[in-house]
C-alpha positions in Angstrom: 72.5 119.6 92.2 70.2 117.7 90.1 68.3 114.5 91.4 70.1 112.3 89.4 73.5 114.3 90.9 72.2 113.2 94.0 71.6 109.2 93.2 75.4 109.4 91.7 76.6 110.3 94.9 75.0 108.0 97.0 75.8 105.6 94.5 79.2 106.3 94.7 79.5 106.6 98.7 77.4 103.2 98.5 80.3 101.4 96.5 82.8 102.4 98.3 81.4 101.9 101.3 81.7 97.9 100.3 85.1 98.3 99.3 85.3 98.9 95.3 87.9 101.4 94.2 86.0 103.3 91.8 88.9 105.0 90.1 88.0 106.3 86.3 84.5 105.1 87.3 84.1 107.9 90.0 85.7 110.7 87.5 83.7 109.5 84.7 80.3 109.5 86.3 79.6 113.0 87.1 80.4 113.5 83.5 77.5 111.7 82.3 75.3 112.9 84.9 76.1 116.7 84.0 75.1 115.8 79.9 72.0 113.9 81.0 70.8 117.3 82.7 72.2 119.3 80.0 70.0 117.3 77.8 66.9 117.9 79.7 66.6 114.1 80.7 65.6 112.9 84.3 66.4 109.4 83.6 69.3 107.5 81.9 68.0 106.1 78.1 70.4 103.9 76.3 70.7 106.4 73.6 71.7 109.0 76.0 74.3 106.7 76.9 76.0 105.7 73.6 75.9 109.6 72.8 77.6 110.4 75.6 80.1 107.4 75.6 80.9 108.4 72.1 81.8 112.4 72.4 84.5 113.9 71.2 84.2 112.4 67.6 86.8 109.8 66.8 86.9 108.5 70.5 88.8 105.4 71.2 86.6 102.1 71.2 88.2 101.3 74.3 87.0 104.3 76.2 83.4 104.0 74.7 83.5 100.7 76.3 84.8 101.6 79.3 82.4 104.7 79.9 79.6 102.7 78.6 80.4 100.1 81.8 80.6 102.5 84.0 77.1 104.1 83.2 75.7 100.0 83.5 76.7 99.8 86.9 74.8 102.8 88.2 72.2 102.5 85.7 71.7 99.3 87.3 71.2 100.9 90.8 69.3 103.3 89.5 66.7 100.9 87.7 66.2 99.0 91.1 64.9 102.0 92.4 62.8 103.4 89.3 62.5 101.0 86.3 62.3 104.2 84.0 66.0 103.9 83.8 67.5 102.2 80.9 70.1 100.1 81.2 72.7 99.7 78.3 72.7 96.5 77.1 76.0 94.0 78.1 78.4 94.1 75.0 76.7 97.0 73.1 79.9 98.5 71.3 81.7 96.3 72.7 85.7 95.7 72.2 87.1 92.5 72.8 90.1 92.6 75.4 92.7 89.6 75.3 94.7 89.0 78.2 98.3 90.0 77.2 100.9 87.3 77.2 103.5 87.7 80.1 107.0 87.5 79.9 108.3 85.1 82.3 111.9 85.9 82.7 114.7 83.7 84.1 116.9 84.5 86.9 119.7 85.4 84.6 117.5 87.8 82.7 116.2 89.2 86.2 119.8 90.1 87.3 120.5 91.7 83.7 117.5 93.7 84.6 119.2 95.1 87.6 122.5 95.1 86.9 121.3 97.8 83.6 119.1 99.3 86.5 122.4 100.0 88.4 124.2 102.0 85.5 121.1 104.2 85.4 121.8 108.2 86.1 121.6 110.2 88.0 122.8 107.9 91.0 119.6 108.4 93.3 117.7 107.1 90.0 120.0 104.0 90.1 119.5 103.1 93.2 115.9 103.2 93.2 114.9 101.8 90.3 117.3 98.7 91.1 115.8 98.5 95.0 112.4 98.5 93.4 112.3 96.3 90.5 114.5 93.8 92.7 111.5 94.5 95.1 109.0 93.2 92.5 111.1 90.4 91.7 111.5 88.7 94.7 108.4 89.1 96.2 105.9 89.2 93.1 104.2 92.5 94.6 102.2 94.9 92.3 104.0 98.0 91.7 101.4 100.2 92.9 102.0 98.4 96.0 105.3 99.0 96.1 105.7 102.9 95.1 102.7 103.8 97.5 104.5 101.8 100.3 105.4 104.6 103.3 109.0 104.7 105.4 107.0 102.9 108.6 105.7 100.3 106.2 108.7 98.8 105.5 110.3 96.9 108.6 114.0 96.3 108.2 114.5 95.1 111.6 111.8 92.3 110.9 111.9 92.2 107.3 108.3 92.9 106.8 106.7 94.9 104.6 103.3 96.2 105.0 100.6 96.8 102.3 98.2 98.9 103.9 95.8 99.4 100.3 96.4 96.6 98.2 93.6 95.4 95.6 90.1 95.7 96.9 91.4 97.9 99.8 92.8 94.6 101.8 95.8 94.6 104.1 98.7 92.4 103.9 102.0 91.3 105.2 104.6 90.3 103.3 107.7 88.9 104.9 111.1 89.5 103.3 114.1 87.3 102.8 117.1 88.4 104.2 118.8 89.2 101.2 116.2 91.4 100.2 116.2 93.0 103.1 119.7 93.8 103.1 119.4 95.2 99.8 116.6 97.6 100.9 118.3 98.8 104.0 121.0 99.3 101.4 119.2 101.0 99.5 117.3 103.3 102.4 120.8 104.5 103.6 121.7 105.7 99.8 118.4 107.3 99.3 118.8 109.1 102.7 122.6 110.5 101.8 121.5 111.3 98.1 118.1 113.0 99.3 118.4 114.5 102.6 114.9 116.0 102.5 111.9 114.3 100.6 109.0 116.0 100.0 106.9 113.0 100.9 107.1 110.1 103.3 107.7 107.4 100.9 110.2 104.4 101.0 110.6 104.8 97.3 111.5 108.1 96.1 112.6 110.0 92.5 115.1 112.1 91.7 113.2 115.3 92.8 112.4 113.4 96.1 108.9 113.3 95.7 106.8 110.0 95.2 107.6 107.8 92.1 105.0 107.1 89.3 104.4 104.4 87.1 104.5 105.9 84.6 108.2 107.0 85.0 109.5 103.0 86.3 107.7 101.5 83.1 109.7 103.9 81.0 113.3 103.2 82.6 111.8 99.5 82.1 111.7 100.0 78.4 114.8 101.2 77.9 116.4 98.8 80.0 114.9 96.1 78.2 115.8 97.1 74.8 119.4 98.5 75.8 119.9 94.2 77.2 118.2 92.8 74.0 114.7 91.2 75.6 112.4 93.8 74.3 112.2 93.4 70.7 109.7 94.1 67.8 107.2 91.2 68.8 108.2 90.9 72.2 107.1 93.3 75.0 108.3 92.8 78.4 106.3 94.3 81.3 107.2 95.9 84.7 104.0 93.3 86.2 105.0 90.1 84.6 107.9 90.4 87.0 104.8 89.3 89.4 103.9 86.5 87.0 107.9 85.4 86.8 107.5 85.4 90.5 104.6 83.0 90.5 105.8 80.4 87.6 109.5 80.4 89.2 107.6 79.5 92.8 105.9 76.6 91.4 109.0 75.7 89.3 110.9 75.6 93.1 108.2 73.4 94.6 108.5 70.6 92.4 112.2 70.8 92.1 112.1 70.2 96.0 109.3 67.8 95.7 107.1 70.0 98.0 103.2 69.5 97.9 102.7 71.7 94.6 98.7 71.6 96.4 99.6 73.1 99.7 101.9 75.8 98.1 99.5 77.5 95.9 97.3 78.5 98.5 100.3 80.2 100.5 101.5 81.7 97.5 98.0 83.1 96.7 98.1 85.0 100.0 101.4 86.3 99.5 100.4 87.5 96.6 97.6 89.2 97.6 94.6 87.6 95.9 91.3 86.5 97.6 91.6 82.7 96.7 94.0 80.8 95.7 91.5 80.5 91.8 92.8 83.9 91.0 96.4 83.0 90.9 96.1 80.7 88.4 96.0 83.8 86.3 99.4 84.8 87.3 100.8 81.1 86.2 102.1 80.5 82.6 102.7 76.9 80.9 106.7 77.1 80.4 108.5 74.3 79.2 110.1 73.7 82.4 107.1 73.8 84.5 105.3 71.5 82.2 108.3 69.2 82.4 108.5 68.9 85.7 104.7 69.0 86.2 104.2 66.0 83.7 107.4 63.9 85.8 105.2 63.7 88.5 102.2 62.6 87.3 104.3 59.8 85.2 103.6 56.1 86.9 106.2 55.4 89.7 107.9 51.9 89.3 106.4 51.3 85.6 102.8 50.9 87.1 100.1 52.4 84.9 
């Protein structure tokens, strides 16, 4: 292994170690290291970088970005230690990323959701993709967190769920109502007649009994979308603005009870699993009703100005 293999790994062990997921970062990496060698370079050069970031011809902009990020992070580690490094430049080939507008559904529209998720086939697909996504919806969990959730992490006697790798690598609880506990010990007793013997030790399961993917719940979620009439030409439901629905329609509940909208957010923000309660304005959306009931309160009480 080269020198500059050996950096990467300690620069990889070294972010991990303080609790960063890598993910593409850590595939991408060694990548770039093996065509800096193959180049004959010792050291990272900005034009080694953009060549790199750009191969195979007709590469997404996106992906140049992305690998171009990645290789500014450890170029960055590496210049601390020898200045002969280059670092890329911040927004060199650069794409501009807009936040994508979530779909804050209503409870009607949640229980169309399910009620399409029921009539799914075959049965064990039903049943799981209605469990889950009423999961997401009453709670506002990611849905990472919820497929990678084991049996022992879900507590029916307590109603407690346990995320043991949420965002950052933190560790949450996060308490059920009744109701949806019912439905998941509903739910566990079909799953364990339909599949008597999973091939992993998860709570959610597919149809072949081994762990569910994203990628398969966001494209039941599609169809069920468009077979109920919310997903249209212009608008684009997601699987995650569930969460967001979950956030608005908390708020929206505090100020119809005329609870302390103040103390609330910071509980929610735990529940949801964010650091501070900052980051969840970023899961709140200006609806009308929101807004309504947001500007009532801060109308003068008695006609006072």
């Amino acid at each position: 292994m080269s020198a500059l293999g050996d950096h990467l790994d300690d620069y990889l062990r070294l972010r991990r170690a303080l609790g960063f997921q890598l993910g593409r970062h850590g595939e991408s990496l060694p990548g770039f290291v093996a065509f800096v060698d193959a180049s004959g370079g010792a050291t990272i050069t900005v034009e080694l970088a953009v060549t790199w970031a750009r191969l195979p011809e007709q590469v997404k902009p996106i992906t140049v970005d992305f690998r171009l990020s990645a290789v500014r992070g450890f170029a960055r580690y590496l210049h601390a230690l020898d200045p002969a490094h280059e670092i890329p430049p911040a927004g060199l080939l650069s794409v501009p990323r807009r936040r994508p507008t979530p779909y804050i559904y209503t409870p009607d529209e949640v229980a169309d959701v399910l009620a399409a998720a029921r009539r799914l086939r075959p049965p064990l697909r039903a049943v799981t993709q209605t469990a889950l996504l009423g999961l997401l919806a009453a709670t506002g969990m990611r849905s990472g967190e919820a497929m990678a959730l084991s049996r022992a992490d879900v507590d029916l006697g307590d109603g407690l769920i346990t995320v043991r790798h949420a965002k950052f690598d933190r560790m949450r609880l996060v308490p059920l109502h009744p109701s949806v506990t019912s439905e998941l010990r509903d739910y566990a007793t079909t799953r364990d007649r339909l599949c008597k013997t999973p091939s992993v030790d998860r709570f959610f399961v597919s149809v072949t009994g081994r762990a569910l993917h994203r990628r398969e719940t966001d494209s039941v979620f599609r169809d069920i979308t468009a077979s109920i009439g919310l997903r249209t030409d212009t608008i684009h439901p997601r699987v995650h603005d569930l969460r967001h629905a979950f956030a608005v329609h908390t708020l929206i509940d505090a100020h119809r009870n005329g609870t302390d909208v103040s103390a609330v957010l910071p509980v929610l923000s735990t529940y949801l699993g964010h650091v501070e309660p900052a980051n969840t304005y970023w899961c709140l959306s200006a609806v009308p009703e929101l807004m309504q009931l947001t500007a009532a309160r801060l109308e003068p009480k008695g006609g006072q100005p």
